[in-house]
C-alpha positions as CSV (number, residue, x, y, z in Angstrom):
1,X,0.0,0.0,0.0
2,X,1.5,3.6,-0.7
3,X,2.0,5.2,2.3
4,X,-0.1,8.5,0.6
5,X,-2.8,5.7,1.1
6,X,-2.1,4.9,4.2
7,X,-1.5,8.5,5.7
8,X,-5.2,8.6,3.9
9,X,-6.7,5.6,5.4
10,X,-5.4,6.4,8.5
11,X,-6.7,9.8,9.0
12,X,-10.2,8.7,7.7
13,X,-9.7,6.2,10.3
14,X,-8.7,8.8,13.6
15,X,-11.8,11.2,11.9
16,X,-14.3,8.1,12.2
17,X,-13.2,8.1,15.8
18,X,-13.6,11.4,17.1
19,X,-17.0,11.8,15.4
20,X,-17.9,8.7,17.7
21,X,-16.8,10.1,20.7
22,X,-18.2,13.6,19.8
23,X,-21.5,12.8,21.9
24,X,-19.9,11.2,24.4
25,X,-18.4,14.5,24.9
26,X,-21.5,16.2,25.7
27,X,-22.4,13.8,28.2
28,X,-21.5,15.3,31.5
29,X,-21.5,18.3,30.5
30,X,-23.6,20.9,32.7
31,X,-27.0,22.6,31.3
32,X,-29.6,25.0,33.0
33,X,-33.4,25.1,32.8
34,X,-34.6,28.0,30.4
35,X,-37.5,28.8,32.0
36,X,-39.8,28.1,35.5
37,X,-41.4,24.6,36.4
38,X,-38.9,22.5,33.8
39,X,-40.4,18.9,33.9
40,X,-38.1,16.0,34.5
41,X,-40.0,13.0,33.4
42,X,-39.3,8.8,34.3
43,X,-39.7,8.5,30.8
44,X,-38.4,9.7,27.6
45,X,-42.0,11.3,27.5
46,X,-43.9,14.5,28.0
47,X,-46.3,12.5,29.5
48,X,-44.6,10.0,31.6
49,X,-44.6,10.6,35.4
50,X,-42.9,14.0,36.3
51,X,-40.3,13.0,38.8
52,X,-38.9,16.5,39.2
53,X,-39.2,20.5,38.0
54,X,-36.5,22.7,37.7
55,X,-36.3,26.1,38.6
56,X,-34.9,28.8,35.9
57,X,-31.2,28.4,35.6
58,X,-31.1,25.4,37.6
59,X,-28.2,22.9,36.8
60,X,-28.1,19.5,35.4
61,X,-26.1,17.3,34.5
62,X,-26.3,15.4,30.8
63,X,-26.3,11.5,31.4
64,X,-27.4,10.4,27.7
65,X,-29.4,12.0,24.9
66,X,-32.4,10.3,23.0
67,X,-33.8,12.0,20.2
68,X,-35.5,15.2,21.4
69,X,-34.6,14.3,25.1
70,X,-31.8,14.7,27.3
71,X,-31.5,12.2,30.4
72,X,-30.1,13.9,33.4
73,X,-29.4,14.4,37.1
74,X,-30.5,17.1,39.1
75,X,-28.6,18.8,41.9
76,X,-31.1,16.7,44.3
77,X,-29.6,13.7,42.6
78,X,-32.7,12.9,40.8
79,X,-32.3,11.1,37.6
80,X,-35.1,12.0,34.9
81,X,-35.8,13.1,31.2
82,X,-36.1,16.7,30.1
83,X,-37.2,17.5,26.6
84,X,-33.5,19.0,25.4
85,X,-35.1,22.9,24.5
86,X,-35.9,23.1,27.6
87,X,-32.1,23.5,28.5
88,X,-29.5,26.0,27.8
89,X,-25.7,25.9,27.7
90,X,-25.2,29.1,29.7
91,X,-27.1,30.1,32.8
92,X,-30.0,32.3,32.0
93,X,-29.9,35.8,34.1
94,X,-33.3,36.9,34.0
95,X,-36.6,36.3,35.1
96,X,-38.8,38.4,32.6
97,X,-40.5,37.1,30.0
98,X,-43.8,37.3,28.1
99,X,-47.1,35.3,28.5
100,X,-46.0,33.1,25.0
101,X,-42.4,32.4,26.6
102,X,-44.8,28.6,27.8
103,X,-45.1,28.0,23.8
104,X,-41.7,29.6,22.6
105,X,-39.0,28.1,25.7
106,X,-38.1,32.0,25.9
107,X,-38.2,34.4,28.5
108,X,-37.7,36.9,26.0
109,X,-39.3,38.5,22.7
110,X,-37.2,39.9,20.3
111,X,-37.6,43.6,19.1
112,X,-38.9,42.8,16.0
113,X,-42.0,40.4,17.7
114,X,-42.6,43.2,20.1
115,X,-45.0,44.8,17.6
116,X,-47.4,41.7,17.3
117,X,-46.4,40.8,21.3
118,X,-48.0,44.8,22.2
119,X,-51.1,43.7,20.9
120,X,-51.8,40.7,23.7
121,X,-51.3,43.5,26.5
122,X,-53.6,45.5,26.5
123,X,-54.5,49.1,25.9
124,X,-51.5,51.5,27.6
125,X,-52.4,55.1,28.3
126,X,-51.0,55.8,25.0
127,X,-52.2,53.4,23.1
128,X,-55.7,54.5,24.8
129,X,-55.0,57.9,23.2
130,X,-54.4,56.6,19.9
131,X,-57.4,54.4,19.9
132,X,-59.7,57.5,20.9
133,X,-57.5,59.4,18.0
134,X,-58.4,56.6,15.0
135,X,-61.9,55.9,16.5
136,X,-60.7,52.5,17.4
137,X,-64.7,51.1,18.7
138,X,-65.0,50.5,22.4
139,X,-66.2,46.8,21.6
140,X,-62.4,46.6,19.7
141,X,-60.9,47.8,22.9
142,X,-62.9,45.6,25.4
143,X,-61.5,42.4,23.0
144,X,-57.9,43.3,23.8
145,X,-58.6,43.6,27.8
146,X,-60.3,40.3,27.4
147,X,-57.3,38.8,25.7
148,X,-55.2,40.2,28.0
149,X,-56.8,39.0,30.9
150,X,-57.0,35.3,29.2
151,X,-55.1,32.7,31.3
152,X,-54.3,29.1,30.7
153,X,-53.1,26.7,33.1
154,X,-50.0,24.5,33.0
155,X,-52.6,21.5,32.1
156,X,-54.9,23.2,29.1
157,X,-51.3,24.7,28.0
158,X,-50.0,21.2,27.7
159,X,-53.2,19.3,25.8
160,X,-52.9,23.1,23.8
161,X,-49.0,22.0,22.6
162,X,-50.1,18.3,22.2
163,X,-53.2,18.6,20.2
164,X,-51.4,21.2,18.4
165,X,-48.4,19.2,17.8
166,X,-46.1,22.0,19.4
167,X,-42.4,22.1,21.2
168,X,-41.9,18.7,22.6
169,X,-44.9,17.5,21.7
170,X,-44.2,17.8,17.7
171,X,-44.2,15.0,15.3
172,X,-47.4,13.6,17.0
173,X,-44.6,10.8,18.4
174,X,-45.5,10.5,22.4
């Protein structure tokens, strides 16, 4: 064999490798909870038993990965499932968010959603003004205060996402 071959064959050969060990790399490795009330599930499941719930920016610790789910352990040495966008390499640092951050994962909207996002809260003293300015109708305005005052608990929010085949819910697979 020419050794251009086998400087060939042997570098396909050390490549093959270190893409096999590439996720065992990530295993161990320490991830925080994006948001409040992070479920921790038996199961590779968002609806198997919830064993634990993690606070925002609460550690784990990667055990394994399996599909759209990350197996971890908890600081309480609880060892569960967490649906892997649910986790974030670096430690969130705040606690604002909007009401959609329960469909989204994010605490945040971005400037550019904040147009659409103003709509779902309400009429503001100035956007009273400028709805008495365009003769915005009073049955208009009593819509938004009834969206805004909308709430959905944790369980309709979950049978929303699972009928709707949203976050870990999509591809209709659990």
């Amino acid at each position: 064999m020419p050794d251009n071959l086998k400087s060939r064959t042997l570098a396909i050969g050390l490549l093959t490798f270190a893409l096999c060990l590439l996720p065992m790399i990530s295993w161990g490795a320490t991830l925080y909870a994006k948001q409040e009330k992070v479920k921790v599930t038996a199961k590779p499941s968002p609806t198997s038993t919830v064993i634990a719930t993690l606070r925002l920016g609460e550690a784990v610790t990667v055990l394994a990965e399996k599909g759209r789910s990350v197996k971890v352990k908890t600081t309480k040495k609880k060892v569960g499932w967490v649906f892997k966008f649910r986790l974030a390499s670096k430690k969130p640092r705040t606690r604002s968010g909007s009401l959609l951050s329960g469909l989204t994962g994010r605490r945040t909207i971005a400037a550019r959603e904040s147009r659409a996002g103003g709509s779902i809260r309400g009429l503001k003293e100035s956007t009273q003004e400028y709805a008495k300015r365009k003769q915005i109708q009073p049955e208009h305005q009593e819509a938004v205060d009834k969206m805004e005052a909308f709430v959905l608990s944790p369980e309709e929010l979950t049978l929303f996402k699972r009928n709707g085949q949203l976050g870990e819910f999509v591809g209709g697979i659990q």
